[in-house]
TORLUMVO-448172 format. One line per 10 residues: number of its first residue (from 1); their letters; for each residue z, y, x of N, C-alpha, C. Coordinates in steps of 0.05 Angstrom, whole numbers. Layout:
// residues N
NUM) A) Z/Y/X/Z/Y/X/Z/Y/X; ... $
// end
This chain:
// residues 410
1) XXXXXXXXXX) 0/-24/17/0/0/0/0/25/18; -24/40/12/-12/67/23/-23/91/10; -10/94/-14/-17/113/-36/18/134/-18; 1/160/-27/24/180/-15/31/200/-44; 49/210/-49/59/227/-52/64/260/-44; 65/280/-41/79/309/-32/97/315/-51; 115/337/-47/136/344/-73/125/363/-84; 135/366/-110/127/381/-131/137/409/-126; 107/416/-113/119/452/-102/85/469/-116; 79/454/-126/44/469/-130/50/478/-163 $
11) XXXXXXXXXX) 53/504/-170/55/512/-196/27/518/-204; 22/505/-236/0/512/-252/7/505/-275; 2/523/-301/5/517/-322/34/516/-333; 58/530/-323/93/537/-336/96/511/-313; 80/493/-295/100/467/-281/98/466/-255; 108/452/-245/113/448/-215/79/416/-211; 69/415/-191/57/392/-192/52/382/-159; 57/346/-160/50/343/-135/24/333/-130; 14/320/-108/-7/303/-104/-8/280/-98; -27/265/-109/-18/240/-106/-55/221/-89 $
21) XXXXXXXXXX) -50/212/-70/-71/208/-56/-65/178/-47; -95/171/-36/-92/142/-18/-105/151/6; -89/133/37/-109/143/57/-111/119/64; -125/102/43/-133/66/42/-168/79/28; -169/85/7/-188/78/-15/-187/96/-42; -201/107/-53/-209/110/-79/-198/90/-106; -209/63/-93/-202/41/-113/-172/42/-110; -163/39/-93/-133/34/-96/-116/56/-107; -132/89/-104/-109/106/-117/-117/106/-150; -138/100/-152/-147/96/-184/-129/71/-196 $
31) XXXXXXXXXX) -126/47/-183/-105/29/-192/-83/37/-198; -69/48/-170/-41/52/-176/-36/74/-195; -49/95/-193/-44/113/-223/-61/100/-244; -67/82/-254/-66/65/-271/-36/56/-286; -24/43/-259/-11/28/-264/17/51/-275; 20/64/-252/40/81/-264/43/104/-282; 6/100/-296/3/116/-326/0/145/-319; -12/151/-296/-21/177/-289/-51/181/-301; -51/194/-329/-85/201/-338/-94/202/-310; -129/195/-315/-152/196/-306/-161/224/-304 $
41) XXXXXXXXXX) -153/230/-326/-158/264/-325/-145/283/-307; -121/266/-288/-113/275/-271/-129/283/-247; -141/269/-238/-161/268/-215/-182/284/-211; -178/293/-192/-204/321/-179/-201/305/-154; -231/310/-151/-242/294/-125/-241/279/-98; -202/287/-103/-195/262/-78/-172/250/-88; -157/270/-103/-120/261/-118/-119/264/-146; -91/252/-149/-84/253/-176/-68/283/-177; -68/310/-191/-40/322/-202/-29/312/-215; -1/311/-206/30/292/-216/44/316/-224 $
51) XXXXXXXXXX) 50/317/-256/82/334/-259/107/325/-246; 119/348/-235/145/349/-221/162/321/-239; 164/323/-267/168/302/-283/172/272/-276; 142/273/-265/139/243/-262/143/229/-229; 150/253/-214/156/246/-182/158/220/-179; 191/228/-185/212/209/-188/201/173/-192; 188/172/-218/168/151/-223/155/140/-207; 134/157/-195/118/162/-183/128/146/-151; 144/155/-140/165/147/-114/168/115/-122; 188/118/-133/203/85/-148/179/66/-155 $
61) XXXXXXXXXX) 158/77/-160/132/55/-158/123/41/-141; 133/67/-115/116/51/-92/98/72/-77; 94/95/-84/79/119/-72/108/128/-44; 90/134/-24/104/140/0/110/171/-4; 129/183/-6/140/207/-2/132/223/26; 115/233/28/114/254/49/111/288/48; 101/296/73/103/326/58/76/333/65; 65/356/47/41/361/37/17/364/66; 28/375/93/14/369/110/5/348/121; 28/329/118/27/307/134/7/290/112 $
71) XXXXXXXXXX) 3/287/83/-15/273/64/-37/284/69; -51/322/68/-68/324/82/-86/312/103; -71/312/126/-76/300/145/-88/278/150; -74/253/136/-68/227/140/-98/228/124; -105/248/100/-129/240/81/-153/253/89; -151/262/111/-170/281/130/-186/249/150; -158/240/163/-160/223/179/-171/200/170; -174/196/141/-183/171/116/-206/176/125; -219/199/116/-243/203/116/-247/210/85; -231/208/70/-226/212/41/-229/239/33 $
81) XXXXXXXXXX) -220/264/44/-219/298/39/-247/298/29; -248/310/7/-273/321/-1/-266/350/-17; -289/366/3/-291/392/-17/-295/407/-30; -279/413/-46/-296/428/-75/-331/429/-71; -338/448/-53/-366/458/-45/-382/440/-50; -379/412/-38/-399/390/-33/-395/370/-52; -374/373/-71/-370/351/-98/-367/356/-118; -381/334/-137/-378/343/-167/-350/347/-175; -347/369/-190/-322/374/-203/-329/399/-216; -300/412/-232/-302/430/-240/-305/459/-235 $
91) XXXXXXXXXX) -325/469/-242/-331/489/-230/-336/531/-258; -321/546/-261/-320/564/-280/-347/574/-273; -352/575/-310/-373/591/-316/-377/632/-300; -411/618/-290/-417/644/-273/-407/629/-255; -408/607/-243/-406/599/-207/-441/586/-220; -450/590/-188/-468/574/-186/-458/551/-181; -481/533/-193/-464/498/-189/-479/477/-169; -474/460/-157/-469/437/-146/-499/438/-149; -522/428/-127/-552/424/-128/-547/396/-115; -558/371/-136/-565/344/-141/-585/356/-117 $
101) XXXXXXXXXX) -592/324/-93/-617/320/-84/-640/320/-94; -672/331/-88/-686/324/-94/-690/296/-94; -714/298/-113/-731/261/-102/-748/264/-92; -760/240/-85/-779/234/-65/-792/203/-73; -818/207/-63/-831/181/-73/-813/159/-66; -808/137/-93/-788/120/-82/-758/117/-97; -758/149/-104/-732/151/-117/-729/134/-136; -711/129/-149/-711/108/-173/-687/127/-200; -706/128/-227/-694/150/-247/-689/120/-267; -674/129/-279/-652/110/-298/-662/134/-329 $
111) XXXXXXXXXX) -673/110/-347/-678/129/-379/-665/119/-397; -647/144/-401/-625/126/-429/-632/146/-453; -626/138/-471/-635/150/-502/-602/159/-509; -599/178/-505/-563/193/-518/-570/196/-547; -592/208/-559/-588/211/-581/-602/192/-604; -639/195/-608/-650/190/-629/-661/168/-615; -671/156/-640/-691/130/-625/-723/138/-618; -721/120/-601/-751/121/-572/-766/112/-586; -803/124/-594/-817/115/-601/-834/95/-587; -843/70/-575/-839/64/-552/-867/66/-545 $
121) XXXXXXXXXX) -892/79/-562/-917/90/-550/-911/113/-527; -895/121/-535/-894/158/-529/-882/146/-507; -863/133/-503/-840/127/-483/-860/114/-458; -884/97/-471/-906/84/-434/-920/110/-425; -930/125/-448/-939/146/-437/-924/168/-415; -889/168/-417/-884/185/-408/-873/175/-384; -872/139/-384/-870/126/-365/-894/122/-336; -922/135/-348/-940/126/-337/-944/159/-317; -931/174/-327/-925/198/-303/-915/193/-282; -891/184/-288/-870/179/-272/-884/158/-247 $
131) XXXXXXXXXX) -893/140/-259/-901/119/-237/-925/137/-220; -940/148/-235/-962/168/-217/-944/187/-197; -924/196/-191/-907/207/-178/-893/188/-165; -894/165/-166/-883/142/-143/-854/145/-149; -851/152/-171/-825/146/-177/-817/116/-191; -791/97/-185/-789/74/-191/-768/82/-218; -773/72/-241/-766/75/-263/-743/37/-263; -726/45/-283/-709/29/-296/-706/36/-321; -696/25/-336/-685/32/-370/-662/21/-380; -647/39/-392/-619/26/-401/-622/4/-419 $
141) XXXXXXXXXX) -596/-12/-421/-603/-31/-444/-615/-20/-473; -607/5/-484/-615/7/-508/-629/38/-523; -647/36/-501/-670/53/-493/-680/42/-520; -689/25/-530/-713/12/-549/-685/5/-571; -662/18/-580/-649/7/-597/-650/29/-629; -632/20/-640/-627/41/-662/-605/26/-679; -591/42/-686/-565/43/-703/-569/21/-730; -555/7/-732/-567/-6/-761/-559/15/-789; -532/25/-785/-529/36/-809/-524/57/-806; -542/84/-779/-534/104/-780/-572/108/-766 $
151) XXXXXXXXXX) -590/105/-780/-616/100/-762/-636/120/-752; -620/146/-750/-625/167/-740/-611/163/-702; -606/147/-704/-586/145/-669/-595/118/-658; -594/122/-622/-613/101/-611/-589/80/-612; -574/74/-629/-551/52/-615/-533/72/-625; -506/50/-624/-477/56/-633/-473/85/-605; -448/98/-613/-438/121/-598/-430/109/-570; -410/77/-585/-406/72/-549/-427/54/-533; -441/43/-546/-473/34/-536/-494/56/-509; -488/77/-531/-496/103/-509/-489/115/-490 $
161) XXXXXXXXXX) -461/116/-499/-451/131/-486/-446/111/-452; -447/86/-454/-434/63/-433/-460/65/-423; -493/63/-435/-512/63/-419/-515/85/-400; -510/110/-405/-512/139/-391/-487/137/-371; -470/123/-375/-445/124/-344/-452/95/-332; -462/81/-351/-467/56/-326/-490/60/-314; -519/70/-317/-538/86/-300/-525/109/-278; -515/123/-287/-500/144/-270/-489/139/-249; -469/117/-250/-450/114/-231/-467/86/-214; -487/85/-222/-506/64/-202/-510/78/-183 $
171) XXXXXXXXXX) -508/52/-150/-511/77/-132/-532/66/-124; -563/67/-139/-583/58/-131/-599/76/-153; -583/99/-174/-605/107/-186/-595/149/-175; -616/151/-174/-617/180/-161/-620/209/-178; -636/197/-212/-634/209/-232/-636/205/-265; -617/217/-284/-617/213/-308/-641/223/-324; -659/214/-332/-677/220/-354/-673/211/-383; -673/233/-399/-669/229/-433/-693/224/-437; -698/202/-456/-718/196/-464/-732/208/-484; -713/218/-503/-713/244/-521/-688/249/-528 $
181) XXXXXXXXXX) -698/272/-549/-677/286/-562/-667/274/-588; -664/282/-607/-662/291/-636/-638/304/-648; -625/279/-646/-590/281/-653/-567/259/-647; -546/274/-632/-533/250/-630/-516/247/-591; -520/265/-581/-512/273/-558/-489/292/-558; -484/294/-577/-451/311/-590/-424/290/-596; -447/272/-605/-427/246/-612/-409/230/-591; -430/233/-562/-418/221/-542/-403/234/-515; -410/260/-514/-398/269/-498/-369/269/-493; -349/265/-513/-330/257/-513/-325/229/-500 $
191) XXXXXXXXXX) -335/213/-508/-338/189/-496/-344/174/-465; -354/203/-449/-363/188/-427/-344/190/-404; -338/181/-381/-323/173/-369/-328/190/-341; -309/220/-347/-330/247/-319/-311/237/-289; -291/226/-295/-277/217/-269/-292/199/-254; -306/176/-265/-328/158/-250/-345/174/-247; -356/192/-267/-388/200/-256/-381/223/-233; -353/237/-226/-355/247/-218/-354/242/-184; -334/213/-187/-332/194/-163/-357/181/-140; -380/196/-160/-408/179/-141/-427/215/-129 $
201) XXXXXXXXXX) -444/202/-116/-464/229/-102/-476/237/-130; -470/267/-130/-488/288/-148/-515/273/-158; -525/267/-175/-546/265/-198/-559/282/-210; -580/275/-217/-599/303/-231/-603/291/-264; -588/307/-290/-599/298/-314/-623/319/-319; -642/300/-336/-666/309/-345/-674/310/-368; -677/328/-384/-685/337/-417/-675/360/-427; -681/366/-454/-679/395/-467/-670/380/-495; -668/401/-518/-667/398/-543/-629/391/-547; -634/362/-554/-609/362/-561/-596/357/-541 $
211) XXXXXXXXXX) -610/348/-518/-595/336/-498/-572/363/-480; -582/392/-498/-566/416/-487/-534/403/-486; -523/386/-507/-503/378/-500/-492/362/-476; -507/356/-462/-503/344/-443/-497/355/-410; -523/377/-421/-520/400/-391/-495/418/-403; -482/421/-419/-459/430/-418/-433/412/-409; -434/389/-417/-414/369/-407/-428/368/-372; -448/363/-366/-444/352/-342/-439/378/-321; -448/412/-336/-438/436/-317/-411/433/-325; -399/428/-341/-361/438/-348/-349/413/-337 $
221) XXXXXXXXXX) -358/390/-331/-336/370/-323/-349/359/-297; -367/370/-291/-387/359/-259/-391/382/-244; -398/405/-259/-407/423/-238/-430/421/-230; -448/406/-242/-468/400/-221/-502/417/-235; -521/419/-221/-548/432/-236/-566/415/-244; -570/422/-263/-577/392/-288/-612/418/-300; -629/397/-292/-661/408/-311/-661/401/-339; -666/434/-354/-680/428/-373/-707/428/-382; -714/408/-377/-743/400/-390/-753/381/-396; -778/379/-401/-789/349/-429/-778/334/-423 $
231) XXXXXXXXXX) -769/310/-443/-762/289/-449/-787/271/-443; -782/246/-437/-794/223/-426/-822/228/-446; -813/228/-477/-833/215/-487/-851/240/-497; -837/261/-488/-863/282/-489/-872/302/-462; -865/284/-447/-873/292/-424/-907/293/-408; -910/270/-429/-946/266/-412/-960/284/-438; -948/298/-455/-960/326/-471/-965/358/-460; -954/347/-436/-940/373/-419/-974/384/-419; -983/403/-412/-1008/409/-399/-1010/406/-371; -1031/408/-352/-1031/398/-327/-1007/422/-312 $
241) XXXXXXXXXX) -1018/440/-317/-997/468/-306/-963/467/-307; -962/447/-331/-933/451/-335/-917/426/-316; -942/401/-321/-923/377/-313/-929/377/-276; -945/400/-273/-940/403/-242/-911/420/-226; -915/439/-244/-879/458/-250/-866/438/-237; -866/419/-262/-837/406/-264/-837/386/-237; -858/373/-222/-868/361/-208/-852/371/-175; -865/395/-180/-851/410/-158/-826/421/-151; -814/424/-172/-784/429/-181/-771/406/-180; -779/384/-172/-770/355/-169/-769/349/-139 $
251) XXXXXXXXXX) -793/345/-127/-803/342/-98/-800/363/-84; -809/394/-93/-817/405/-75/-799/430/-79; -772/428/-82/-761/457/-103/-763/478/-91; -764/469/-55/-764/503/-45/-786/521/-46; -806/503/-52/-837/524/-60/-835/532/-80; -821/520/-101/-821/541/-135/-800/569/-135; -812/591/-142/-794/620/-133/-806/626/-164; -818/629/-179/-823/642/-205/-822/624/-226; -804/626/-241/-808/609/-266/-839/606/-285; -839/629/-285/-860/626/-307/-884/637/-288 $
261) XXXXXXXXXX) -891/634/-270/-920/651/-261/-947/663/-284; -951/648/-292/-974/660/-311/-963/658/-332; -939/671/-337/-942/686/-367/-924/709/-362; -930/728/-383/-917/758/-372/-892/757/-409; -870/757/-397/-851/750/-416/-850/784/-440; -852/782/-449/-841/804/-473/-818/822/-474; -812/843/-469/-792/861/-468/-777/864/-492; -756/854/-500/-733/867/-513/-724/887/-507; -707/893/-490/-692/909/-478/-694/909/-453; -698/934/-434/-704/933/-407/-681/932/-389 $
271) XXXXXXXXXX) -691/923/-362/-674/927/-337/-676/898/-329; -660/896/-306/-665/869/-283/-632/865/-280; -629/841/-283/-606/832/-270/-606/800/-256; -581/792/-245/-584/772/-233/-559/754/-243; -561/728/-245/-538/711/-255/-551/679/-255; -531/670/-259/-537/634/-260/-543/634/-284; -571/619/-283/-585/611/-307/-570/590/-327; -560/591/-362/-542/571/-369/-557/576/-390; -553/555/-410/-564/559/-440/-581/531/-455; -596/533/-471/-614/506/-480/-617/521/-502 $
281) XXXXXXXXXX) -608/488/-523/-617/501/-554/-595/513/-561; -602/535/-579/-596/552/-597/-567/536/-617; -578/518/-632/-564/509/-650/-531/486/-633; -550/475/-622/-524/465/-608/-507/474/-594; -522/494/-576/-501/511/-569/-471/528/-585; -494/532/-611/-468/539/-633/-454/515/-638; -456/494/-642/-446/472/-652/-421/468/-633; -424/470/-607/-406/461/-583/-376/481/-581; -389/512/-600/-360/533/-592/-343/518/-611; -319/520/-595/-296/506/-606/-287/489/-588 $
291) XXXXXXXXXX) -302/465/-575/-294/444/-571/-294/452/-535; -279/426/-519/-268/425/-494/-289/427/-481; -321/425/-488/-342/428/-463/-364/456/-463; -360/468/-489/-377/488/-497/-372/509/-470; -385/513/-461/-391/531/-426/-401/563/-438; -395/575/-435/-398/609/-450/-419/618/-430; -430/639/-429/-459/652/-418/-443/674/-399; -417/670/-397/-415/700/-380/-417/701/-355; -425/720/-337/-443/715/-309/-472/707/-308; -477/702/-337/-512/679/-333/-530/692/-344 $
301) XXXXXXXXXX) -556/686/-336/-584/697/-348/-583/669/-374; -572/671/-396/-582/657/-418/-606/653/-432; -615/624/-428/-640/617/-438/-633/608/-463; -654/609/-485/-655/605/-505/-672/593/-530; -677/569/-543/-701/556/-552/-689/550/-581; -706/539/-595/-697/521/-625/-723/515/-633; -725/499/-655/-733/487/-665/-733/488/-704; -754/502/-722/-750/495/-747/-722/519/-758; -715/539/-753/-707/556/-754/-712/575/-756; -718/589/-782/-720/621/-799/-701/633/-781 $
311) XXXXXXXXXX) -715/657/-790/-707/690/-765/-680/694/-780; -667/686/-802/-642/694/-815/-620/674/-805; -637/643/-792/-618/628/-790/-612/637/-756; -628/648/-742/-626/649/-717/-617/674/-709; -611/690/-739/-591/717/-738/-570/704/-731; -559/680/-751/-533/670/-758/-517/665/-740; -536/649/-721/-531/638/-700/-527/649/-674; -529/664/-667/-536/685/-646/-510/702/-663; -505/708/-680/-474/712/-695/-451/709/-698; -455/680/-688/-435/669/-683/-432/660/-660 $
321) XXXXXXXXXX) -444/662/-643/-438/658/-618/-426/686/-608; -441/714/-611/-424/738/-610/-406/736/-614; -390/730/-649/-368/741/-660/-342/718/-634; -356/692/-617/-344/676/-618/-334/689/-589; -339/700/-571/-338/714/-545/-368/700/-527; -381/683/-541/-400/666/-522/-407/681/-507; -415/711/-505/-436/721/-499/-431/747/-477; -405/744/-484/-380/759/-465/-392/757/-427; -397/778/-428/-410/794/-401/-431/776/-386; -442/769/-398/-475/755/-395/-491/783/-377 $
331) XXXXXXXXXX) -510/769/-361/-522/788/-350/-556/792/-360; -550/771/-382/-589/779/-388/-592/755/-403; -620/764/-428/-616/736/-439/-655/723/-441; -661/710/-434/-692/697/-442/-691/682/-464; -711/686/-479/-717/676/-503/-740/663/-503; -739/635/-504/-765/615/-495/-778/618/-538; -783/586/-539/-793/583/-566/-780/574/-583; -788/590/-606/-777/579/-634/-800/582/-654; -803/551/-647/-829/540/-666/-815/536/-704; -833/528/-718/-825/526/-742/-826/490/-754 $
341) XXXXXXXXXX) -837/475/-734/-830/455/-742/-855/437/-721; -853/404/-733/-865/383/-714/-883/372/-727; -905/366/-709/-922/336/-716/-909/313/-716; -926/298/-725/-922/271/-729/-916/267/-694; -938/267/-682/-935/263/-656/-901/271/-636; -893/290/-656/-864/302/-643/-878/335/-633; -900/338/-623/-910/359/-608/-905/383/-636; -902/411/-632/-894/434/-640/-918/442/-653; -915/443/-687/-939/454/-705/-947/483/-701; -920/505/-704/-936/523/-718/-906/544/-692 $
351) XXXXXXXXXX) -910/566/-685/-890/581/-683/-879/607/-699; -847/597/-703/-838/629/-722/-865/652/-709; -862/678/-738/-871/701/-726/-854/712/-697; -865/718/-674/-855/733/-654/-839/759/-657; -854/767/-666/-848/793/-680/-814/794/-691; -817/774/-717/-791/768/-725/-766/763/-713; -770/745/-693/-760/739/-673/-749/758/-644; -767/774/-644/-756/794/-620/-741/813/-642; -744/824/-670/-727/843/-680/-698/831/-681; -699/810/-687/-665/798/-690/-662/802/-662 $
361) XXXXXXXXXX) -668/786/-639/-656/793/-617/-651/820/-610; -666/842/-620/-665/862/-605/-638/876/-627; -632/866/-655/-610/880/-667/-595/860/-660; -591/842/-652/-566/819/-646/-556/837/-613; -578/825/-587/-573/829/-566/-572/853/-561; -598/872/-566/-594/896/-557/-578/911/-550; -546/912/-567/-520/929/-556/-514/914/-539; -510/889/-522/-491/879/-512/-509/892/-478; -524/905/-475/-533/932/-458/-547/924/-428; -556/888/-438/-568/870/-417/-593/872/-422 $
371) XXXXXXXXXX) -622/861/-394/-637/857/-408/-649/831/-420; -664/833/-433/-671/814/-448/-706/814/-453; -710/786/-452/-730/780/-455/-744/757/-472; -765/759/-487/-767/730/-503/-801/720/-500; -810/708/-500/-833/687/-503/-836/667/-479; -817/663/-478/-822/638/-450/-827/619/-457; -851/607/-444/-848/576/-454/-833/556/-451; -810/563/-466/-794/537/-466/-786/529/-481; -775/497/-490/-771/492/-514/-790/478/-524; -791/472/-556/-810/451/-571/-832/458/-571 $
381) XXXXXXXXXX) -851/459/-546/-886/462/-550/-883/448/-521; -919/444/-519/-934/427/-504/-928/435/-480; -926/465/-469/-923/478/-457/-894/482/-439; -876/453/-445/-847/476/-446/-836/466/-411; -837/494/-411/-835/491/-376/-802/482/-368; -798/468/-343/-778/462/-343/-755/488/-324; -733/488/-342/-712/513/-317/-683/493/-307; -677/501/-283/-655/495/-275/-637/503/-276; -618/494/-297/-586/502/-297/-578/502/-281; -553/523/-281/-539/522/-257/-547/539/-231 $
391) XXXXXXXXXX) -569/548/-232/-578/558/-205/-580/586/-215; -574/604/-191/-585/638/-189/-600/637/-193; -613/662/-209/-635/671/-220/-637/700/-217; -658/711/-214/-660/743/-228/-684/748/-245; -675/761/-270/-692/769/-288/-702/798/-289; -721/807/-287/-731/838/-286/-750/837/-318; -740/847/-327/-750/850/-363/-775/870/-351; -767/896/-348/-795/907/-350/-823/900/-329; -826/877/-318/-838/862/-292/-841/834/-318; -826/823/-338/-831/800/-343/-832/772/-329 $
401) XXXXXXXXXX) -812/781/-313/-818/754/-291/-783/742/-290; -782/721/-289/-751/710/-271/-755/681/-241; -751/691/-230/-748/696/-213/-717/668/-187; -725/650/-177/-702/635/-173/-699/646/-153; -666/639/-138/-659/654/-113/-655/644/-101; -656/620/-104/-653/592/-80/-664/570/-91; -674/552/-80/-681/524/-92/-667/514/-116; -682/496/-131/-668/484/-155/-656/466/-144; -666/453/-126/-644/422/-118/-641/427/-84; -621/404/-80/-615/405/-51/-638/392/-34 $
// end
């Protein structure tokens, strides 16, 4: 045994707290706070926080009592110290976050379905990219499933939710791809297990739509920069322009510096600012204020998309995220697409009026005295280019351009 202890001299939260480490193994300090009923939720990236409370316990178990340099040390000397900078963990909104490795021919991407069920035409097609990029594909067990008595969902909540941490925490797969969206990635986020996923090398998740729940869970409990863009099975819809974007933003991130090159974005409200790009859909984003993973826009250039939503509902919404503080010292906001609804195919029929759409933003956002911009292609059309969460950005509204400030990946 050589799980250590320090005394309870670290105040957070009205308590005293110690640390609780191994300078053996990972596996073994995850056992023993098992055993002696220290939450999981204890653990940031090398120890457990122990209340002053449970020392005592803690000791009498079998944890070695030392003092806080000497456990340092000993976990220096492990090889175990890991720091904030270079590991997933938690990281406050407005930090830039954690950049996942690129890939490289070879890489191998893991596709799990969090929410709706996989059409499985759409799904070879979006498979048959991937392999043209020499990328080595796998698929979760229940990629091809669906709910018996809920048949809007690819599989039960813990079905999904076990496929997306058992791909993750494989240390042979290098990135998460959603296969799609619909609904149903709200259901699991609760469910997944951020102490393991946080325990392995940084990962890259991949998708938009509903999967916005996800790039909020994996920036609020990982820290890490998560792409939003197409889903597996509408990915080979992309146009050639777009699915090179994303191509390059994969392989090649330090050559991509403009998000949108050929298109000149729309002026709301003028001026340039700079912030970590955060945001997705519209609607889920509302859906999330309230709960333990919902990540607020302040510090960030907020992007913005939906789907099948009137200019009254996307007042509402954009309403409640204000009244909620979401939006609380944001430095700028983009406004990709808000189409009015889908093909058969899934691909984006018709788009709201523009027009419509920039007046609400401009009476919603306009006072909050950022700028703002809207027609980006992002979101539910053929077109929808992919952006990296998590990373610096600068937006110049009256230029229409944004602009990255460092690579999307490591």
């Amino acid at each position: 045994m050589s799980v250590l202890v320090d005394p309870p001299a670290w105040p957070a939260h009205g308590l005293l707290w110690s640390h609780l480490v191994s300078d053996h193994s990972l596996d073994e300090l995850h056992a023993f706070a098992a055993r002696v009923g220290v939450p999981r939720q204890g653990f940031d990236r090398d120890h457990y926080d122990v209340p002053a409370q449970a020392y005592d316990r803690v000791v009498a178990t079998g944890a070695e009592a030392v003092p806080s340099r000497e456990l340092l040390a000993r976990l220096r000397a492990a090889g175990l110290r890991q720091r904030r900078a270079e590991t997933p963990g938690r990281r406050k909104p407005g930090q830039a976050l954690l950049r996942p490795p690129r890939l490289r021919p070879g890489s191998t991407v893991a596709v799990v379905a969090p929410a709706g069920p996989v059409p499985a035409d759409r799904l070879e097609h979006g498979l048959a990219v991937l392999h043209e990029w020499g990328l080595r594909v796998r698929f979760a067990d229940h990629v091809a499933g669906q709910d018996p008595a809920l048949p809007h969902l690819a599989g039960s909540d813990a079905d999904r939710a076990a496929d997306l941490v058992t791909n993750w925490t494989d240390a042979g797969v290098d990135a998460v791809w959603c296969a799609r969206g619909g609904y149903g990635c709200h259901r699991i986020v609760d469910r997944l297990d951020y102490t393991a996923m946080a325990a392995v090398p940084p990962r890259l998740l991949v998708g938009f739509s509903d999967v916005t729940a996800l790039h909020e869970a994996v920036a609020t409990r990982l820290g890490l920069v998560s792409l939003h863009a197409p889903v597996l099975t509408s990915l080979a819809d992309a146009p050639a322009a777009g699915r090179e974007h994303l191509r390059r933003l994969l392989f090649e991130p330090a050559d991509v510096d403009e998000l949108f090159p050929d298109v000149r974005l729309r002026v709301v409200a003028a001026g340039s600012a700079a912030g970590v790009l955060v945001g997705g859909n519209l609607r889920v984003l509302t859906a999330s204020i309230g709960t333990r993973l919902a990540r607020p826009g302040r510090g960030g250039i907020v992007v913005l998309e939906d789907i099948d939503e009137e200019p009254y509902r996307i007042d509402g919404m954009l309403t409640h995220l204000l009244r909620s503080g979401w939006f609380d010292q944001v430095r700028g906001v983009v406004a990709g697409a808000f189409t009015a609804g889908a093909t058969s195919t899934g691909t984006a029929a018709a788009t709201i009026d523009p027009a419509a759409v920039d007046a609400v933003l401009a009476d919603r956002l306009g006072p909050l005295g950022v700028p703002v911009v809207s027609g980006a292609p992002v979101g539910h059309v053929a077109d929808n280019r992919s952006v990296p969460l998590g990373v610096p950005a600068r937006l110049d509204a009256d230029a229409g351009t944004v602009h990255l400030t460092c690579p999307a990946l490591s």
